[in-house]
N, C-alpha and C positions, 0 to 999 in steps of 0.2 A: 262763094255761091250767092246768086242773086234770090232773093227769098219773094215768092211770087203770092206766097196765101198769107194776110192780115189773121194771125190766130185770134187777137183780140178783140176784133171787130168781127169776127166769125162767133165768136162767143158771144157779146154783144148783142149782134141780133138775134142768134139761135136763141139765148134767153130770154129777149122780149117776147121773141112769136111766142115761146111757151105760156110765157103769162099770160098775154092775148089770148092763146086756145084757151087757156084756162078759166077765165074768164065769161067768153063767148058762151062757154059749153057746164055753164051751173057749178064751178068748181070741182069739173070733173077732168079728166085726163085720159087721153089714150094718143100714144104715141109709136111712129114706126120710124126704123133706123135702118137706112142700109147700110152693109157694110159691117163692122164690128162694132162695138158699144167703147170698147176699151182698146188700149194695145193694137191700133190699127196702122199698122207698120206701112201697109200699100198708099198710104190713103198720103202720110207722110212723105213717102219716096215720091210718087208721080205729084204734090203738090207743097214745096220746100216754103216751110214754114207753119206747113200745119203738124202740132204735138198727135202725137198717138193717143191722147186721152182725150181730145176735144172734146167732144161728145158727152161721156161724163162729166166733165167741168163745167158743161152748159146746164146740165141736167141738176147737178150739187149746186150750180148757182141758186135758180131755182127754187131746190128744196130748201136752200136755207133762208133765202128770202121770206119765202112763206111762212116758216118757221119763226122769224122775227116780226112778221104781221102778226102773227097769233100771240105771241109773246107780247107784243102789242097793246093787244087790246085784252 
């Protein structure tokens, strides 16, 4: 099967825009998700190569990043 979605580079950027918003917006956060957050079995079938947890993994990226800034400093 030819794999059409870069899960990496999907992660990738989903995490910088996070930071960015985060950022922009006083270290604050509000985010919306279409679709499922986890387990998004659709999302994988109509685009081969993207994981069922992307989403969360963008997200746990993120959090732990921040978590090691703080740790940080």
């Amino acid at each position: 099967m030819k794999i059409g979605f870069d899960n990496d580079k999907y992660l990738k950027m989903q995490s910088e825009h996070i930071k960015e918003r985060i950022a922009k917006f006083d270290n604050k956060l509000y985010l919306e998700f279409g679709g499922k957050l986890f387990d998004d079995y659709h999302a994988s079938r109509v685009l081969p190569g993207f994981k069922p947890d992307s989403k969360l993994q963008a997200i746990r990226f993120v959090v732990i990043m921040e978590l090691l800034m703080i740790r940080k400093y």
